[in-house]
N, C-alpha and C positions, 0 to 999 in steps of 0.2 A: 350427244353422248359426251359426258365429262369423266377426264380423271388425271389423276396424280398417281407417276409412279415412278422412278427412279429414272436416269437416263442410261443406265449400263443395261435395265433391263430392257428398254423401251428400244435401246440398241439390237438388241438380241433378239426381240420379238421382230425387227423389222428385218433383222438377216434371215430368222425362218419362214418365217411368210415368201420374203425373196425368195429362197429355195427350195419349195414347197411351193410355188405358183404353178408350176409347170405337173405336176404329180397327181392332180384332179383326175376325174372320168369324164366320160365325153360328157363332153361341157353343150351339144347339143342337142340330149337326150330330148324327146319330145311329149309331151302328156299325150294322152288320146281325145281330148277333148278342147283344143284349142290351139290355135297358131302362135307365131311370135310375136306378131304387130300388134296384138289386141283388137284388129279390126275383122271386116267381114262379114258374112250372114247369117254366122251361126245362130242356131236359135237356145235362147237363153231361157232353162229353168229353174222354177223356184227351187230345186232340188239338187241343184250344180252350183255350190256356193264355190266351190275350185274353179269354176271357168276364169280362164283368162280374160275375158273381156269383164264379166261380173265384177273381178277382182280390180280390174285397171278405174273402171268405173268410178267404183269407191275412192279410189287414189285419185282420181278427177274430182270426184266432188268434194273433197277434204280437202284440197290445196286451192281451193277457190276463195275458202277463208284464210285471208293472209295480210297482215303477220299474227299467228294466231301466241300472242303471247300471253301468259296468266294475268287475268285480271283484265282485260281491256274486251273490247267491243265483240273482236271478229272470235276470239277463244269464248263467249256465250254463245255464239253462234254454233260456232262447231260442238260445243256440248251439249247444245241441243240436237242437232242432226246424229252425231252421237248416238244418244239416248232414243234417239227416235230408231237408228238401224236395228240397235239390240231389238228394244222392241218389237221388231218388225221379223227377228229371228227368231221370234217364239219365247224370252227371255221377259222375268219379272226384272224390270228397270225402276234406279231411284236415281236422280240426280243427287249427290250431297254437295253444298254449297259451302264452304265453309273459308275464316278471316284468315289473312296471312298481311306481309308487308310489299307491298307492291312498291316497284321500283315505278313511278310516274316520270315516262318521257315525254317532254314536249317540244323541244328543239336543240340542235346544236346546228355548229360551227366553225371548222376548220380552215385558217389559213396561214401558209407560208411568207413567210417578209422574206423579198428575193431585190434587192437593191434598193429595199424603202418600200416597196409595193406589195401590198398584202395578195396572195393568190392563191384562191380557194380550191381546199385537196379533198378530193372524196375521203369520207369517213365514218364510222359508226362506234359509239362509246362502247365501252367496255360494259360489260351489264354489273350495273348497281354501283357503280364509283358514282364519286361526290361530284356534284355538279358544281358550276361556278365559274369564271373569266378571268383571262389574265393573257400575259404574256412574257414570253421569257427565251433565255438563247437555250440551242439545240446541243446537249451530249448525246454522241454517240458512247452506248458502251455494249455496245455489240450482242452477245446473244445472252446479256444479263446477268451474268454467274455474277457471286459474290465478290470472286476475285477480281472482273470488270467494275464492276459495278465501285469500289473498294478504290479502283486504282485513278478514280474522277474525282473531279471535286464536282459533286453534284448538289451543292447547295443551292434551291431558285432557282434550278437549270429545269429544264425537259430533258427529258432523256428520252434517246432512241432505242430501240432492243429490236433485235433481227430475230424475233419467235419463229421457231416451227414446230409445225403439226406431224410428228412423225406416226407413218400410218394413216396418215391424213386429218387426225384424230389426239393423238396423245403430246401435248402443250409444253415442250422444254423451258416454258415460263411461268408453271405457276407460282413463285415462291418472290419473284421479281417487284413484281408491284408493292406489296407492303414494304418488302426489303427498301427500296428507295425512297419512299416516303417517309422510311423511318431516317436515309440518309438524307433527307432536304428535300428529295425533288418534288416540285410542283406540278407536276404532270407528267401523263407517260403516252407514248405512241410506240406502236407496236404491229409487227405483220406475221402469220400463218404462213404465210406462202402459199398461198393458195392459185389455181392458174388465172392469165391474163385479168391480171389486178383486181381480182375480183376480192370483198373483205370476208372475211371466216368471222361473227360473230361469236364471242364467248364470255364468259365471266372469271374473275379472279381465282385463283386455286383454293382459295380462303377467303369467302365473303362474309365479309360484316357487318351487310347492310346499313343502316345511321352512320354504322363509324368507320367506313371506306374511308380512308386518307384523301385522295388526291383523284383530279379526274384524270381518267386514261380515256385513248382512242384506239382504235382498230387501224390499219389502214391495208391498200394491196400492197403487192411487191414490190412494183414498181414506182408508186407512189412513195412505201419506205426507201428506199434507195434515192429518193431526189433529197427528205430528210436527210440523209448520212450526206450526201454530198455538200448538203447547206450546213449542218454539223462542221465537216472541215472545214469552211470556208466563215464559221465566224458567225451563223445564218439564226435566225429566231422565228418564233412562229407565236402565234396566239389563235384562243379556244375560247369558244363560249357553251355552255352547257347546260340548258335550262332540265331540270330534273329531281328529284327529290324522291324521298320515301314517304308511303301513305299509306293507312289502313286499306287493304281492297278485299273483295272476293273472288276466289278462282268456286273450280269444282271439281270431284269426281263424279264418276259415271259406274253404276255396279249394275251389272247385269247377272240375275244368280240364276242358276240352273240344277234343280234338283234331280239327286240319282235315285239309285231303287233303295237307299239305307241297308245294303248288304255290306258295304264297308266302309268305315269310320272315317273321318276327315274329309278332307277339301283339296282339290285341285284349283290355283288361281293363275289366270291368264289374265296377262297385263301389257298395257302397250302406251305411252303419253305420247299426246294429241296435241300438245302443244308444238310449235314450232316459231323459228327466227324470221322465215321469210314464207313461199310458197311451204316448203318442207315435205316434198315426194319422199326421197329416200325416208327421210327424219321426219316424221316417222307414219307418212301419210302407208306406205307399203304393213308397216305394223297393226295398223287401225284397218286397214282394210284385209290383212290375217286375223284380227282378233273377231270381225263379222264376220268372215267367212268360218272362220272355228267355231263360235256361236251357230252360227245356222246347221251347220254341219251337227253339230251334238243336239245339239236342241232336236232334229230331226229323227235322232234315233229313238225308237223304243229306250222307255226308263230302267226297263230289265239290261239293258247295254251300257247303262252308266250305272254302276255299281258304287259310284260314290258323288257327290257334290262337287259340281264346282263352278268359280265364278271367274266372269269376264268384266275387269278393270280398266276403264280410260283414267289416266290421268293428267295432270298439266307440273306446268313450274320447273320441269326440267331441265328444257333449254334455256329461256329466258326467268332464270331462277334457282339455278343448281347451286348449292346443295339443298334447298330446303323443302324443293317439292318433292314429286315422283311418288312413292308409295309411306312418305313421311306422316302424312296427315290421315290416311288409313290403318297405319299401322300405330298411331297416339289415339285411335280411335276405337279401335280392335285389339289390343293387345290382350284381350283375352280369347279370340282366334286364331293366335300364333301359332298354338301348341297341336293347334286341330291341321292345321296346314301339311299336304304331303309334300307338295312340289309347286313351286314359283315359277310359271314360265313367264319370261320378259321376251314381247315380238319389238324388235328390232332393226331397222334399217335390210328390208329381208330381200329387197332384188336391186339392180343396178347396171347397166352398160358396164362392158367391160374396159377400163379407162386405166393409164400410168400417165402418169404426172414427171415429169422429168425435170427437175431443177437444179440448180448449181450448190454449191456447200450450203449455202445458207449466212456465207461469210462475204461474197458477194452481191452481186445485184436481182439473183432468182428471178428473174426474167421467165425460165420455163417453158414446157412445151407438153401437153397432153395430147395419147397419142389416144385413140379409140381400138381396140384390139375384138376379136370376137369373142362369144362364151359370156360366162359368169364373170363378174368381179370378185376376188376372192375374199373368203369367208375365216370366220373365228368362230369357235365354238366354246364360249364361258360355262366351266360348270363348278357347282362348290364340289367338295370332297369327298365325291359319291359318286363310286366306278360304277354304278348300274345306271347314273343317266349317259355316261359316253356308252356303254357298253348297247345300252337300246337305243341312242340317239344314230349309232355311226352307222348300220346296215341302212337306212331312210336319207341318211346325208348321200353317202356313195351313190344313191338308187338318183334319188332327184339335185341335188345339190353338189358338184363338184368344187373343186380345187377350196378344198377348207381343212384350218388346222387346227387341229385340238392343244386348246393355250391348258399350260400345267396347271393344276391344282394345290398342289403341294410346293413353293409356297403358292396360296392362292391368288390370281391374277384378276381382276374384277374390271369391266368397262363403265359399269357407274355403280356408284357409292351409293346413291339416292334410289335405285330399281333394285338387281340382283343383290347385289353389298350389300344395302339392308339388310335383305332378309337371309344372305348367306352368313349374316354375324349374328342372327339369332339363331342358326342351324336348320334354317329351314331348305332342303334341298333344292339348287336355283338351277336355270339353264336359259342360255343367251345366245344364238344362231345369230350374227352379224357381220357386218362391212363398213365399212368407210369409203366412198369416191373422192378424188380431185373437188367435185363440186361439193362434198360436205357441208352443211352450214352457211351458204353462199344465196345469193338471187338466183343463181343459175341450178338450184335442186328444184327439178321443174319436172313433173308427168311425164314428159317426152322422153325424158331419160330411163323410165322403168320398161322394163321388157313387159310384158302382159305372162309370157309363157314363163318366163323366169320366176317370176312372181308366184304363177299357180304351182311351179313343181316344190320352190319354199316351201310355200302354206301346204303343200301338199307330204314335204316330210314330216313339220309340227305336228300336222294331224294323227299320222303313222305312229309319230311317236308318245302320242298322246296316251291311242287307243294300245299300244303297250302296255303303258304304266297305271293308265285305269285301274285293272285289275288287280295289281301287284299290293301284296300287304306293306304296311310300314316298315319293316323288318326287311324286307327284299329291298324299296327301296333307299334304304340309307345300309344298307349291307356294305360289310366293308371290304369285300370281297367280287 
């Protein structure tokens, strides 16, 4: 999940969440058809696409392809397995295949010059910066502002930048990297803070694919902070970066499910399958709500879906934002925009309950995640349409606790490339999500998903589905 958005709001959204963690419902409500481990004897029917273990399953066998990034090897894979569950959910499946610009990695190279001797620092580029070698001494300028940034002479320097992830999620740096290349520097290294040094993969807040300036790197916390101290001391480092841009192909995955034609348009359920590393949270828990929602509808009687709708895998989100997610369906369909009632984007939809403790972000963020019981808390994205909080919030309270409903008005968006699309063409969205300490990490891994957590999610989406099914266009973008 990527996004840009101010930091005085980014502030504010993270003191209500803070205060509003504690204000959920029991956090360990149980379904009737499943424990919390995902294991056990129960017996599993075609007809129980909510069982917890069902549900875990799928997030097991999604995250086996890894790293499933657009256009490479393990992301065909999984769009095939994809296309094969719909399938298998009673669902008319097409692959569409189609050209985009793949970022081609093939190697890098990180190390510190620490008395003359080069010492190699875990790292992962920044997705789609410019590849290439060099070396060069180390500016710290701290957590990137213009005004830092401004107050160095950063010409043929590296610079260091102390990023964080506030929320786990929203990047106090996207605007840094071009900024400095426009002022000289020749490379960037940068850290999330993510716990026990682990790196947060991401991409620039403005990618420009060919005309990325400079190459940047990731690193952990701890890792940055040995930078800043080779910073003060005078210290340089050198990069090597073999990568480039290249015509590739990714795919969609559309699985359409016809209603009874009693009412007009399309319901489209949407989840990308792409991911950075394994990718559990991100967004293997999504892919395995959008099967289980599939099966689930598919299995009703056509007199019970009163209108159309479709189930969308997509890629290019994570390793690729801004230009995948629903980009390439929507340049392709823009004359089913208008048919569209409701966008539901599945999202990052279960997770241990985890707090991340770190220092300002100004020192050495060291850190400490603690593992807590319950849910990890939730956000609730909708455009400016009081009838999806209005029928989303009785199905959250029931299965889904400690979640807060982000304003509308002005509207708050978690990605630009999924809901933002199609909330800037008016098409009514809605996004039930989280963020963990492990977000975007090696360490977003199956073991981390609850199995029960997971079926009580998919089990509000559904609830709220079978609400809005019936509801005319008028009710649902009612302004009231």
């Amino acid at each position: 999940m990527n996004t840009i958005l101010t930091l005085p709001r980014i502030f504010a959204l993270s003191l209500l969440l803070s205060l509003l963690a504690g204000c959920g419902g029991d956090s360990q409500s149980q379904s009737a058809d499943g424990g919390n481990d995902g294991g056990g004897s129960d017996v599993l029917l075609p007809t129980e696409p909510m069982h917890p273990v069902r549900l875990h399953n799928w997030v097991q066998e999604l995250t086996s392809y890894e790293p499933r990034w657009a256009g490479y090897p393990e992301e065909r894979l999984a769009t095939e397995w994809l296309a094969k569950a719909l399938e298998d959910a009673g669902l008319e499946t097409e692959i569409d295949p189609y050209s985009f610009r793949k970022w081609q990695l093939d190697d890098w190279q990180v190390q510190l010059i620490e008395d003359g001797v080069p010492v190699e620092i875990d790292s992962f580029p920044m997705w789609s910066t410019r590849g290439g070698t060099g070396t060069a001494e180390l500016v710290d300028v701290g957590l990137g502002t213009e005004l830092e940034l401004m107050a160095r002479d950063i010409s043929g320097k590296a610079v260091v930048v102390t990023g964080r992830a506030l929320l786990n999620v929203f990047a106090t740096y996207p605007n840094t990297y071009h900024r400095a290349a426009e002022l000289g520097a020749v490379a960037m290294f940068v850290s999330s803070d993510a716990p026990d040094n682990l790196i947060r993969p991401t991409s620039s807040g403005s990618n420009l694919l060919d005309d990325n300036a400079i190459p940047a790197f990731q690193l952990g916390a701890q890792d940055l902070a040995r930078l800043r101290r080779a910073a003060r001391d005078g210290g340089s480092i050198s990069w090597q970066l073999d990568a480039r841009h290249v015509n590739g192909t990714t795919h969609d995955v559309i699985g359409r499910l016809p209603g009874s034609g009693e009412l007009s348009g399309t319901i489209l359920v949407t989840a990308h399958y792409d991911a950075w590393f394994a990718g559990a949270l991100d967004n293997a828990t999504g892919v395995a709500g959008l099967i289980g929602l599939a099966e689930y509808f598919a299995a009703l009687p056509q007199a019970e879906r009163p209108r159309d709708m479709l189930f969308l895998g997509v890629t290019g989100h994570d390793a690729g934002y801004p230009y995948g997610g629903v980009n390439h369906w929507l340049e392709k369909n823009q004359h089913r925009v208008d048919e569209l009632e409701l966008f539901m984007n599945l999202d990052h939809l279960a997770a241990k309950g985890e707090e991340h403790l770190s220092t300002t972000g100004i020192i050495d963020m060291l850190g400490l995640v603690l593992e807590r019981p319950g849910d990890e808390e939730r956000a609730l994205f909708t455009t400016a349409h009081p009838a999806l909080i209005r029928k989303f919030m009785p199905h959250i309270l029931k299965f889904t606790p400690l979640t807060v409903v982000l304003p509308t008005v002005p509207s708050v968006t978690a990605n630009g490339d999924l809901e933002g699309a199609m909330g800037e063409l008016g098409v009514p969205s809605v996004n039930l999500t989280m963020a963990t300490p492990h977000y975007h990490t090696e360490e977003d891994t199956a073991d981390r998903i609850p199995a029960e957590q997971l079926s009580r999610a998919v089990k509000a989406h559904r609830d709220f589905l079978l609400d809005v099914l019936p509801m005319t266009r008028g009710q649902i973008r009612s302004p009231l």
